[in-house]
N, C-alpha and C positions, 0 to 999 in steps of 0.2 A: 504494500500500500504506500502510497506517495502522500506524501503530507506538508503544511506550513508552518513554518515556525514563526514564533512571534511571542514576544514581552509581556510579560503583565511584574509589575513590581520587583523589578531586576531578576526575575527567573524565566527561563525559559519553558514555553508548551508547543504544543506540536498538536496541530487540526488536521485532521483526517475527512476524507469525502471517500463514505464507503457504499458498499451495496448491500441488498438484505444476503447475500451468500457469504458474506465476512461473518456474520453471526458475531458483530460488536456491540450492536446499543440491543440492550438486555429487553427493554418493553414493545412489542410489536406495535404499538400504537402512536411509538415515538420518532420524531423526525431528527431529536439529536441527545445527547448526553456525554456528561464530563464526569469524566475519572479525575478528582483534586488532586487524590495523591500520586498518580503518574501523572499526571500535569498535563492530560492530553481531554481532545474532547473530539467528538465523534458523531461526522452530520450524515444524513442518509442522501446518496446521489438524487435520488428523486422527489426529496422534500428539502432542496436545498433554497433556503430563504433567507434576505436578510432579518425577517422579525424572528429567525429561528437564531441566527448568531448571538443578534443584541440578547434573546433571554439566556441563552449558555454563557456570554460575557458577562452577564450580569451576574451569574450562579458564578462565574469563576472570582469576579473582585468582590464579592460579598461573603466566598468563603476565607477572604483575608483579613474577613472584622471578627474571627474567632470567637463568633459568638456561637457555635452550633451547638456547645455544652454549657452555656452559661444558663439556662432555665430563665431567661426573661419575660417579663409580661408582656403582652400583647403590644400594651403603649410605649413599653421600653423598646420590642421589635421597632416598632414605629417610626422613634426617633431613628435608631440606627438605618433606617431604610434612608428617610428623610436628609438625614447628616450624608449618609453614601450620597444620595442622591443630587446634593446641592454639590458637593467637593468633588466627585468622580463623572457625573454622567457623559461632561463633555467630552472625557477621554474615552468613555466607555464607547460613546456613538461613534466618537474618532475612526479607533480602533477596532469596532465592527464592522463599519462602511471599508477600511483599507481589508482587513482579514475575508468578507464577501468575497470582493472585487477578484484576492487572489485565489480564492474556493472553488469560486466561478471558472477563473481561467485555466484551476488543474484539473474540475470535472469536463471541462471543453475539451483539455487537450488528450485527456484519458480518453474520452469519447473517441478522438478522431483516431487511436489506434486500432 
């Protein structure tokens, strides 16, 4: 599988554009999913979107607020969303709209083989 690399908070991840015969995103009903701790995340050739990156982007820089064990209330989620949201978004969309763009052009180029 051919994949993009790309930053998120000085680490490195790596995106994939697979088919349903790779047997990598675990729910049949999903067009994408991220593995945090291998640092990769994984879109389905045929549901490739960009409101499908922005939400795995979004799962990737929100598992960097370490909050997924901290048992917070609802309104404390909230703020945290809120705070991500005013500080991070513009780099989040940034960084969707470039990661797409080059998604798009390894599912094209896979295609044309």
């Amino acid at each position: 599988m051919n994949f993009v690399k790309f930053t998120v908070y000085e680490e490195v991840w790596c995106a994939y554009v697979v088919s349903d015969v790779d047997h990598v995103i675990a729910a049949e009903d999903s067009a994408a999913e991220t593995d945090f701790h291998k640092r990769e995340v994984y879109f389905r050739r045929g549901d490739l979107s960009i409101t499908d990156v922005l939400h795995e982007m979004w799962h990737i820089f929100f598992g960097y607020t370490f909050t997924r064990t901290a048992n917070l209330t609802p309104d404390q989620m909230e703020e945290v969303a809120a705070e991500m949201f005013a500080e991070r978004s513009s780099r989040i969309i940034a960084l969707s709209n470039e990661l797409f763009e080059q998604l798009k052009a390894l599912r094209d180029e896979e295609d044309e083989k």
